[in-house]
C-alpha positions as a LaTeX table, in Angstrom:
\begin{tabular}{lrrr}
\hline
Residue & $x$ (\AA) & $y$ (\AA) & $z$ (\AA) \\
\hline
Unk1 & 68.09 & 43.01 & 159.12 \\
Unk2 & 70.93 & 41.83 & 156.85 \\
Unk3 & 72.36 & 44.44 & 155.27 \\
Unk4 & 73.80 & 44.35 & 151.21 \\
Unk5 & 76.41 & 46.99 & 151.21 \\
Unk6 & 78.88 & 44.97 & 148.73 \\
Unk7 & 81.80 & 47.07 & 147.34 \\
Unk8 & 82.49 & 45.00 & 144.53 \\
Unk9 & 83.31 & 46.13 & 141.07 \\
Unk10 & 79.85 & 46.63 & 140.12 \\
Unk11 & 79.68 & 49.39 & 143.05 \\
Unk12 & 80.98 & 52.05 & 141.06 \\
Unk13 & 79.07 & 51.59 & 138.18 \\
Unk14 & 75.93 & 52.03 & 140.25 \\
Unk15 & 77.43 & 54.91 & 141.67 \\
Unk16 & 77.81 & 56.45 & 138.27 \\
Unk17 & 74.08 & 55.37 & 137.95 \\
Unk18 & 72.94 & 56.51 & 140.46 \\
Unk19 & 74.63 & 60.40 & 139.50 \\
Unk20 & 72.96 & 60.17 & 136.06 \\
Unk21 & 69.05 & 59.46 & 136.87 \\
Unk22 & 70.03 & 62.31 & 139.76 \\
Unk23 & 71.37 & 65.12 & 137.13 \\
Unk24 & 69.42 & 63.74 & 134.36 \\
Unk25 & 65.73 & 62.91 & 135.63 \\
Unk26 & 64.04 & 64.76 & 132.91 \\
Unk27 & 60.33 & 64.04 & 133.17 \\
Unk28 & 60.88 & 60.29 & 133.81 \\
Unk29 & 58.62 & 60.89 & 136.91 \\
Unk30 & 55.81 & 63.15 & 135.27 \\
Unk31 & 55.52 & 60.05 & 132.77 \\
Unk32 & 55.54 & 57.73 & 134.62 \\
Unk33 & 53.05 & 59.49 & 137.13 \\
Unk34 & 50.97 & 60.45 & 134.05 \\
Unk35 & 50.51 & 56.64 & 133.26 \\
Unk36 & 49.87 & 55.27 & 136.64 \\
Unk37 & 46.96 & 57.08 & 136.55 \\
Unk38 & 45.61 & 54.92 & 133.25 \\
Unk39 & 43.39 & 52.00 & 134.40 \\
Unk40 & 45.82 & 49.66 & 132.64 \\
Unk41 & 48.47 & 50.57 & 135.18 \\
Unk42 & 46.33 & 50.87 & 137.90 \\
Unk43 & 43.95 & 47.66 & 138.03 \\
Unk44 & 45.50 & 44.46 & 139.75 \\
Unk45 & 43.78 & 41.07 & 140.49 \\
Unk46 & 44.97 & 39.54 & 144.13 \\
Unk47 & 43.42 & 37.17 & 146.30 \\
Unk48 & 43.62 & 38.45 & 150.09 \\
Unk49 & 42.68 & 35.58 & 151.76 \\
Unk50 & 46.07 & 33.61 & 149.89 \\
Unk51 & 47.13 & 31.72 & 153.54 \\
Unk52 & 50.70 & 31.65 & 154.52 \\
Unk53 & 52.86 & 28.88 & 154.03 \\
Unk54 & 56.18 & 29.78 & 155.35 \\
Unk55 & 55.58 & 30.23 & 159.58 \\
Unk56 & 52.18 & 30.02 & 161.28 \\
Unk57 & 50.47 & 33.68 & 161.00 \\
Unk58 & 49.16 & 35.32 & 163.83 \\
Unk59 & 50.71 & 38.23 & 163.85 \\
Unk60 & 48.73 & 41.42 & 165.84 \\
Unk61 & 48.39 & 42.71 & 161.92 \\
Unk62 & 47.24 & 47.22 & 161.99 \\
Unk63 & 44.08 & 48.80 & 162.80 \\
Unk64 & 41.08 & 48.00 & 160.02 \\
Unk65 & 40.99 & 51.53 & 159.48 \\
Unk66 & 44.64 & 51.81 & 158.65 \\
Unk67 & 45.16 & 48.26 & 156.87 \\
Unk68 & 41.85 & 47.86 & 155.12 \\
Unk69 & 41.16 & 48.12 & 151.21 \\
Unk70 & 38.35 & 48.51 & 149.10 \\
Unk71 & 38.11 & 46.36 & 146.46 \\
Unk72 & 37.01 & 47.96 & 142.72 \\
Unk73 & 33.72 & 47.13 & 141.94 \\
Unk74 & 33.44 & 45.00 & 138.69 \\
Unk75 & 30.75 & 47.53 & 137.12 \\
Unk76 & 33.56 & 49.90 & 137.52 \\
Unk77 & 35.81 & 48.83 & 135.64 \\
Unk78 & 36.83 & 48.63 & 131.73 \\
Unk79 & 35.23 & 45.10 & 130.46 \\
Unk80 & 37.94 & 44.46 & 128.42 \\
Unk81 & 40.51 & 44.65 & 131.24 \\
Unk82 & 38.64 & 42.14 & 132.95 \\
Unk83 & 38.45 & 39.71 & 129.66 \\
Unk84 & 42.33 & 40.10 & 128.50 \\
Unk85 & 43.19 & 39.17 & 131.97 \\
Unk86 & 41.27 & 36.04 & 132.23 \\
Unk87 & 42.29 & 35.49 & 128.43 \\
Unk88 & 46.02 & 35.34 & 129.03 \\
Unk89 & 45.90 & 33.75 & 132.54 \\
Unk90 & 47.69 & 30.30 & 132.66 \\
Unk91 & 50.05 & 28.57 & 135.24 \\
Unk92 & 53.50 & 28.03 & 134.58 \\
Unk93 & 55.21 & 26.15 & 136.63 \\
Unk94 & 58.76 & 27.11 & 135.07 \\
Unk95 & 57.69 & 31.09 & 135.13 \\
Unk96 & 58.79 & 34.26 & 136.99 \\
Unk97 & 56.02 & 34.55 & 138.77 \\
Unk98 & 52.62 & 33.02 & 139.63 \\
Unk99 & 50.00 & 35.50 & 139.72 \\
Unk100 & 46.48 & 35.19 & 141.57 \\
Unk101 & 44.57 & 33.00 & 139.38 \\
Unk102 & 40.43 & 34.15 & 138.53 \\
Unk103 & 38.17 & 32.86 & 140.90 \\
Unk104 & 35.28 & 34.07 & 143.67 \\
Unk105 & 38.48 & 35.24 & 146.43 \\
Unk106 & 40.52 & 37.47 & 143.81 \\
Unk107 & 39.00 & 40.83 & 143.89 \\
Unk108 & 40.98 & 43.39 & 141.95 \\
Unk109 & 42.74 & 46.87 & 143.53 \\
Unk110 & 42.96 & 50.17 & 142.39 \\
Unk111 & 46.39 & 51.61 & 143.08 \\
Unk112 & 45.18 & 54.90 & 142.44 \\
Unk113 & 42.69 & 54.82 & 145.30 \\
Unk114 & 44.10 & 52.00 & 147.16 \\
Unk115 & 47.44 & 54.52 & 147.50 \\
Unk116 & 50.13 & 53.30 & 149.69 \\
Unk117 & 50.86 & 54.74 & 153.12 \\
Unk118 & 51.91 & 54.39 & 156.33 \\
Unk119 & 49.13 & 51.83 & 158.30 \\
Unk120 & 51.17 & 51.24 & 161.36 \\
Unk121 & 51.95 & 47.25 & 160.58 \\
Unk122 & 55.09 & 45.91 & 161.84 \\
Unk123 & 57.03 & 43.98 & 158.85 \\
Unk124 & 59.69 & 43.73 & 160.13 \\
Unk125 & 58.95 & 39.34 & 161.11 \\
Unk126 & 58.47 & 39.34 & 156.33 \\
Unk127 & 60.72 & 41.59 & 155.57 \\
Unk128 & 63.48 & 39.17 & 157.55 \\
Unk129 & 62.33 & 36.46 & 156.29 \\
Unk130 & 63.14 & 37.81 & 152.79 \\
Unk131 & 66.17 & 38.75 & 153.47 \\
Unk132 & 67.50 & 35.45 & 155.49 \\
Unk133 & 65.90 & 33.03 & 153.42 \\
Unk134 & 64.60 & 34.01 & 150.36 \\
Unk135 & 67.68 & 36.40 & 149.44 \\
Unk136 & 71.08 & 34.78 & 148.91 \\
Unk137 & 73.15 & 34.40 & 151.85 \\
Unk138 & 76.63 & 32.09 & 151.26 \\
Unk139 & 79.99 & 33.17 & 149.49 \\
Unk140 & 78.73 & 36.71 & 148.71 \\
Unk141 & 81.71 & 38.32 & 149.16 \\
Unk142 & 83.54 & 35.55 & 146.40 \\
Unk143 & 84.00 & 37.61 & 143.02 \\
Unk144 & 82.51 & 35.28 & 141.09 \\
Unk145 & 78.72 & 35.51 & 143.06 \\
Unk146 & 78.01 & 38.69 & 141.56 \\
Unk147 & 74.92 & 37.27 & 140.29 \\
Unk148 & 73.83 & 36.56 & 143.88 \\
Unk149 & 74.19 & 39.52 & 145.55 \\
Unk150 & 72.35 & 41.43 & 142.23 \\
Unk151 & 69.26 & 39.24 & 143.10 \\
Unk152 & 70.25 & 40.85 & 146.96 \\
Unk153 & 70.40 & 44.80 & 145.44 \\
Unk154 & 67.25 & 44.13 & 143.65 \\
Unk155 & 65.44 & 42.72 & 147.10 \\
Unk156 & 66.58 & 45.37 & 149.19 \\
Unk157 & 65.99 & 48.03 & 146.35 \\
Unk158 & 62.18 & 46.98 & 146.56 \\
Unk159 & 62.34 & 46.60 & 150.58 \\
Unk160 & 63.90 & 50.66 & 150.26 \\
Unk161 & 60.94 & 51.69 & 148.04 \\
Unk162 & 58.44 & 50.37 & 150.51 \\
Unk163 & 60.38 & 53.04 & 153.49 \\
Unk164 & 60.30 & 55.35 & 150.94 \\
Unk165 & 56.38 & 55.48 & 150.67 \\
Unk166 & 56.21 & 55.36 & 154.33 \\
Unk167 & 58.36 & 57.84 & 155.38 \\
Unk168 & 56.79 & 60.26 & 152.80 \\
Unk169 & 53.39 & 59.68 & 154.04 \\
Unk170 & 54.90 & 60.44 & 157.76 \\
Unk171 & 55.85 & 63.63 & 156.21 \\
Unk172 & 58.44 & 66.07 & 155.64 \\
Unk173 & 58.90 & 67.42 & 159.28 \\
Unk174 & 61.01 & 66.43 & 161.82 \\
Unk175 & 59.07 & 62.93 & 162.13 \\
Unk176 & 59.81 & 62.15 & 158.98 \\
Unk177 & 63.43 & 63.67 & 159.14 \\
Unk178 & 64.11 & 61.16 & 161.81 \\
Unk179 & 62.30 & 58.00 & 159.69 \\
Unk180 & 64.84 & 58.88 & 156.90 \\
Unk181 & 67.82 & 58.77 & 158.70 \\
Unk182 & 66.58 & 55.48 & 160.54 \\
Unk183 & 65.37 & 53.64 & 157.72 \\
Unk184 & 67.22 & 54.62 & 154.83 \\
Unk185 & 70.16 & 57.27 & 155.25 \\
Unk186 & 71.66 & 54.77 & 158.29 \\
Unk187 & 71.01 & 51.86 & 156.71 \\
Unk188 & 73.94 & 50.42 & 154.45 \\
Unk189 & 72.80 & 49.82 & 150.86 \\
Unk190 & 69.70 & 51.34 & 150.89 \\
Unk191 & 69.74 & 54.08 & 149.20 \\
Unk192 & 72.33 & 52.68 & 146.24 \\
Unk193 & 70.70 & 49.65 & 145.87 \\
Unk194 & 66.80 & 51.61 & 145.46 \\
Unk195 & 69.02 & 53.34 & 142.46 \\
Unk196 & 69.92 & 49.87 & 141.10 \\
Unk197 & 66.47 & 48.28 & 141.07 \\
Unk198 & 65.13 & 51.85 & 139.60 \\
Unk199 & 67.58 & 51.92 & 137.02 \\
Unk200 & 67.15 & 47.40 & 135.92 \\
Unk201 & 63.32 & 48.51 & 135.74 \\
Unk202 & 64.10 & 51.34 & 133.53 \\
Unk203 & 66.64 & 48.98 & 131.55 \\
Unk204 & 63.97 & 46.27 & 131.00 \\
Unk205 & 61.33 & 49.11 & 129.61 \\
Unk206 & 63.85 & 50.30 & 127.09 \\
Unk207 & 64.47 & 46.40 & 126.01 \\
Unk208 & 61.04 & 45.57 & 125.23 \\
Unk209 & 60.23 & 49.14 & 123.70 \\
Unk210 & 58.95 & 47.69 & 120.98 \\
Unk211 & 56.46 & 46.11 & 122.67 \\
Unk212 & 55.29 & 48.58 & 124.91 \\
Unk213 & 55.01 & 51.40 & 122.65 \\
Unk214 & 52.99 & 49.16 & 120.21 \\
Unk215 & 50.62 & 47.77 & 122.71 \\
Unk216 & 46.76 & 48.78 & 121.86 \\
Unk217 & 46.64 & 49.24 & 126.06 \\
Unk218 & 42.47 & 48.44 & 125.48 \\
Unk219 & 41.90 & 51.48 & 123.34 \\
Unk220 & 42.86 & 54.23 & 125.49 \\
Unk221 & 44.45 & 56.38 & 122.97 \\
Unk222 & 46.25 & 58.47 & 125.95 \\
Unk223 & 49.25 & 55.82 & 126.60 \\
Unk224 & 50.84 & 55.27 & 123.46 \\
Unk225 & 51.94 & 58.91 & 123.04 \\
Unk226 & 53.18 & 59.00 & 126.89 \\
Unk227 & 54.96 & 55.56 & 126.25 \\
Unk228 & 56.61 & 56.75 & 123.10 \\
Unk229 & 58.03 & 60.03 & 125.34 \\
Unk230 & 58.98 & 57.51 & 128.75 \\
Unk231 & 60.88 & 55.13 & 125.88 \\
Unk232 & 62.61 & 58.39 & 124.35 \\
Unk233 & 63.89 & 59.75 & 127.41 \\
Unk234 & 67.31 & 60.18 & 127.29 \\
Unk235 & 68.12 & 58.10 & 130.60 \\
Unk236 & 66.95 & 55.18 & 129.70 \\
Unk237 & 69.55 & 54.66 & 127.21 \\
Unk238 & 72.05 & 56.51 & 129.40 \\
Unk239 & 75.46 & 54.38 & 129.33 \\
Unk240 & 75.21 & 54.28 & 132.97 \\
Unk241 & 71.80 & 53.02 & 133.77 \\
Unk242 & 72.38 & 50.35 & 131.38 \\
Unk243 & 75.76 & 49.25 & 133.00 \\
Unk244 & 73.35 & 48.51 & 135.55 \\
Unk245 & 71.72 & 45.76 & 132.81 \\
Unk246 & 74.84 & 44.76 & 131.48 \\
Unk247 & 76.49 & 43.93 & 134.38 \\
Unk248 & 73.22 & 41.56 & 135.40 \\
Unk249 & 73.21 & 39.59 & 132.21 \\
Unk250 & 77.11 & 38.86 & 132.20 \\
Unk251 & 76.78 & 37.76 & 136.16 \\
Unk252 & 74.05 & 35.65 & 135.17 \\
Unk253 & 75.99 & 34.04 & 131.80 \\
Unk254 & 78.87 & 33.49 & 133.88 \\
Unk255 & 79.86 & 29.82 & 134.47 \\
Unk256 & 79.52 & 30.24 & 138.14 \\
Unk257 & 76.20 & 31.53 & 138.17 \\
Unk258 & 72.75 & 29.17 & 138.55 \\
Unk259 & 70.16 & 32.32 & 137.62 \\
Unk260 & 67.02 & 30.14 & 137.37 \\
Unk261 & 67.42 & 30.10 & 141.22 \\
Unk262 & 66.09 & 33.90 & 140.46 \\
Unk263 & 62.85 & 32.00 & 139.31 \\
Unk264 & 62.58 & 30.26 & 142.36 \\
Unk265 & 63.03 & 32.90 & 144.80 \\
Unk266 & 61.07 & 35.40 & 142.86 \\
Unk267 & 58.09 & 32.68 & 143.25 \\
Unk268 & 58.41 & 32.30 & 146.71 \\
Unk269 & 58.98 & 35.89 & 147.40 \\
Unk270 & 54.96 & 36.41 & 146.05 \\
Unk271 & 53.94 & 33.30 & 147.71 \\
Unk272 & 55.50 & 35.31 & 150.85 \\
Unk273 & 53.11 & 37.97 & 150.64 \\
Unk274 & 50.29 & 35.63 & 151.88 \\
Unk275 & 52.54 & 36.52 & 154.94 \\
Unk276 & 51.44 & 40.14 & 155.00 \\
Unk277 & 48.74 & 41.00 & 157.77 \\
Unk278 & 48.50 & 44.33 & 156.13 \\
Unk279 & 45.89 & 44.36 & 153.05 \\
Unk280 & 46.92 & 47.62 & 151.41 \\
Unk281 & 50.64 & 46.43 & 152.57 \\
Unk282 & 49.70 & 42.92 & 150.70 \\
Unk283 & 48.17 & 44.51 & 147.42 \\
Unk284 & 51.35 & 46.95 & 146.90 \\
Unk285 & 53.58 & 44.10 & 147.40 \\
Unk286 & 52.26 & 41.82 & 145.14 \\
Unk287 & 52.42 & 44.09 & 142.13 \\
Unk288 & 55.77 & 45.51 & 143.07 \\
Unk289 & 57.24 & 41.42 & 143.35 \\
Unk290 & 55.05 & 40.77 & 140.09 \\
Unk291 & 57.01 & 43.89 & 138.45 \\
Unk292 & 60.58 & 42.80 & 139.72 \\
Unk293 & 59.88 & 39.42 & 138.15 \\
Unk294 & 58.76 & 40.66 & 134.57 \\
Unk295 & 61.90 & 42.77 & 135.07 \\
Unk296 & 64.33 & 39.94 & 135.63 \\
Unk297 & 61.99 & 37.53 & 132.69 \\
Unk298 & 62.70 & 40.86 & 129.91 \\
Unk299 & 66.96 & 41.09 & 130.93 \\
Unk300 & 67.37 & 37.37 & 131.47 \\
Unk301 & 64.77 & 35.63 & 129.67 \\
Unk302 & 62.26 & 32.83 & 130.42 \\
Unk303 & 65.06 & 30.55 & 132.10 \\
Unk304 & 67.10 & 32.89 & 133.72 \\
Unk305 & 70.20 & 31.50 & 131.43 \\
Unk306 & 69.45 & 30.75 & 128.23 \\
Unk307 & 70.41 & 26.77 & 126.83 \\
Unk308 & 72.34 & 28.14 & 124.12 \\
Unk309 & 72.28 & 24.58 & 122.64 \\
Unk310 & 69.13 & 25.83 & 121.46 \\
Unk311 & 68.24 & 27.53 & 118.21 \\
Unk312 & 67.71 & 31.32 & 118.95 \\
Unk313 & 64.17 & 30.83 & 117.32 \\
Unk314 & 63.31 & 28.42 & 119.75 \\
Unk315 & 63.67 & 30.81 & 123.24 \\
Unk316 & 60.73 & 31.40 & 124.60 \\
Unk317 & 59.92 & 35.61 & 124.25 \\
Unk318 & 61.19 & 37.35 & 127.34 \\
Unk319 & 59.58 & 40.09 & 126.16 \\
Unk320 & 56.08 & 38.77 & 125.95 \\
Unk321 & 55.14 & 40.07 & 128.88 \\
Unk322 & 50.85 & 40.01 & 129.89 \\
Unk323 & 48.54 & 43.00 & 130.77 \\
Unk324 & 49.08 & 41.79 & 134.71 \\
Unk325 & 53.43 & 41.88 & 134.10 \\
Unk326 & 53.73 & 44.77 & 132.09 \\
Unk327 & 51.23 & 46.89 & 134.23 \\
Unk328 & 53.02 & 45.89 & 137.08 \\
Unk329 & 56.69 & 46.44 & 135.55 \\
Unk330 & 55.01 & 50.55 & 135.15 \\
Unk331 & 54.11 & 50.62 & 138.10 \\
Unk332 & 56.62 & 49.21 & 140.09 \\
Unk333 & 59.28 & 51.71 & 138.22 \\
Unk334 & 56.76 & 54.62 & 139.08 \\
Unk335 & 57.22 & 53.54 & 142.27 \\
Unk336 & 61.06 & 53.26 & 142.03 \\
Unk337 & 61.00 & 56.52 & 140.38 \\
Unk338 & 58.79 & 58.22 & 143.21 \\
Unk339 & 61.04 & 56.82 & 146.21 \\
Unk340 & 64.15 & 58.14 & 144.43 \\
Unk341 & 62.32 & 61.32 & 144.77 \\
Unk342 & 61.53 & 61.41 & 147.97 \\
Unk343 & 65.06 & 60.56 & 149.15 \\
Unk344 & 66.24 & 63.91 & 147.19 \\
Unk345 & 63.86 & 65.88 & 149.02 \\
Unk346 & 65.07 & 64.20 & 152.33 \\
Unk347 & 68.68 & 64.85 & 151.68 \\
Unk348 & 67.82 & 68.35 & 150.99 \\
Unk349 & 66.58 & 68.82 & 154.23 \\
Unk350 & 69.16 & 66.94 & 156.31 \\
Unk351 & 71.60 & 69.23 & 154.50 \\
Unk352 & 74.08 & 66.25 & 153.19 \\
Unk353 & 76.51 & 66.66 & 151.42 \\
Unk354 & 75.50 & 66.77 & 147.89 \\
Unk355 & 79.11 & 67.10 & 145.79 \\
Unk356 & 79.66 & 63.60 & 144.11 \\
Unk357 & 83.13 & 62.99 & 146.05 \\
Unk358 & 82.02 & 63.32 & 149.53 \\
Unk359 & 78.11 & 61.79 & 148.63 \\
Unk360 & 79.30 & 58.35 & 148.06 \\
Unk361 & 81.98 & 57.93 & 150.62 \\
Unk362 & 79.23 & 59.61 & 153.42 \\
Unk363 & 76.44 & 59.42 & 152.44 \\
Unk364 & 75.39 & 56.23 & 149.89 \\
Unk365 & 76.70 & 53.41 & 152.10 \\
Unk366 & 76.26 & 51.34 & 149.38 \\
\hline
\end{tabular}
């Protein structure tokens, strides 16, 4: 697999990111743990039978008992979930994303039963797809492409996450021990660039806190008061997480930079999971790629680049963001949030090095 281990100038701000949400966690995780469990962050429409369209499938897949998930059953489930979502479905051809439209083949998941784990499928064919053709790969090393290997950082931060859940659910012995070293500790840019997409998704929940601590979330009373807290939290509006924002949004303004390509990767990366052969692997994909796009569409906009020919009042909201983006924006930091964790506990027990001096020159690789 390529590997994104760029030490540009944006390297040391992560760095410093990366520090903060490690001495300064508060109960990020507890939130955000405490919300996944609400159905409006746990609920996702996809269609499992989506074919794929980028190599012919036929890939030996995982056992049925490993790789197989139960769909919720519609009697189940909140009624108005199920109307707001067919309410604010529409295609966009210009958008983020396209989600799994409402129809007879898209069944909806619950995360919080449907958990991710370790099913034994072989990713590895995806997963390089992703990373030779839908990630960037010319003049990455030119100071001016910035923007390009971001969209790379944010790929492989997801792609880290994913290990993350595995390795966990190997466990915490020496199996596990030797999963971590392989898949993340050994593996340039892993770990740093997990940090990065944690700390963007954290960045894009502070910018539309308006939003999401306003949001009616279907009458469950319990959320507001736990998104008011997650918004509150000091780290979120930490100097260095948002660096991690800030240096996005000037990459992306820069003259060089062509950000709407974001959009198109970020469509064909959830086209891609049609790819899967893993149904649990398929479901947790698709709302993690659906929550790295509504990140991107809340710190960039609709376009990517705004046409600042344009009267401000005329922008499209980035912010807008429907039941399906902003439960999958949650969800996908929980999961950020929850990898980050388990990499602390790993490092623990391979007894690194954990002062700041010697951590990033042995054991980030970022």
């Amino acid at each position: 697999m390529p590997t994104y281990d760029y030490r540009s100038q944006t390297y040391p701000l992560i760095l410093a990111g990366m520090e903060k949400c490690r001495e300064d966690s508060g109960e990020l995780l507890t939130l955000l743990e405490q919300l996944a469990q609400c159905d409006f962050f746990s609920y996702f429409p996809v269609n499992l039978i989506t074919p794929c369209m980028f190599f012919p499938s036929g890939d030996a897949g995982c056992e049925m008992a490993t790789c197989e998930i139960r769909a919720a059953r519609e009697r189940d489930m909140p009624s108005a979930l199920l109307a707001r979502d067919r309410e604010e479905y529409t295609y966009d051809i210009d958008g983020w994303v396209s989600k799994d439209m409402p129809s007879d083949f898209t069944e909806y998941f619950d995360l919080r039963t449907a958990v991710s784990r370790d099913t034994g499928y072989n990713g590895q064919r995806v997963w390089r797809f992703i990373h030779t053709n839908i990630c960037f790969q010319k003049l990455l090393q030119q100071p001016d492409m910035g923007w390009k290997r971001d969209f790379n950082r944010l790929v492989s931060g997801m792609h880290a996450a994913v290990n993350c859940e595995i390795i966990a659910d190997v466990g915490f012995g020496d199996e596990g021990l030797r999963e971590y070293r392989r898949r993340m500790r050994d593996e340039p840019g892993a770990i740093l660039n997990l940090y990065f997409a944690y700390m963007l998704t954290l960045c894009a929940m502070r910018d539309c806190a308006g939003q999401i601590t306003n949001c009616g979330y279907l009458g469950d009373d319990a959320i507001q008061p736990l998104m008011r807290a997650l918004t509150s939290e000091a780290l979120l509006s930490s100097a260095e997480v948002q660096s991690a924002a800030a240096d996005l949004k000037a990459h992306a303004a820069s003259a060089e930079a062509y950000a709407w390509k974001f959009r198109l990767r970020t469509r064909h990366l959830k086209m891609l999971m049609g790819c899967v052969e893993c149904n649990v692997c398929k479901v947790h994909g698709t709302v993690m790629v659906i929550g790295l796009a509504s990140t991107l569409q809340v710190l960039l906009g609709e376009s990517g680049n705004r046409d600042m020919t344009r009267p401000a009042e005329e922008w499209p909201d980035p912010l807008k963001l429907d039941r399906v983006q902003l439960g999958s924006l949650v969800a996908t930091a929980a999961k950020f949030s929850r990898a980050c964790a388990t990499i602390e506990r790993f490092r623990e027990l391979d007894g690194a090095d954990m002062s700041k001096d010697n951590y990033g020159s042995q054991s980030l690789q970022g």
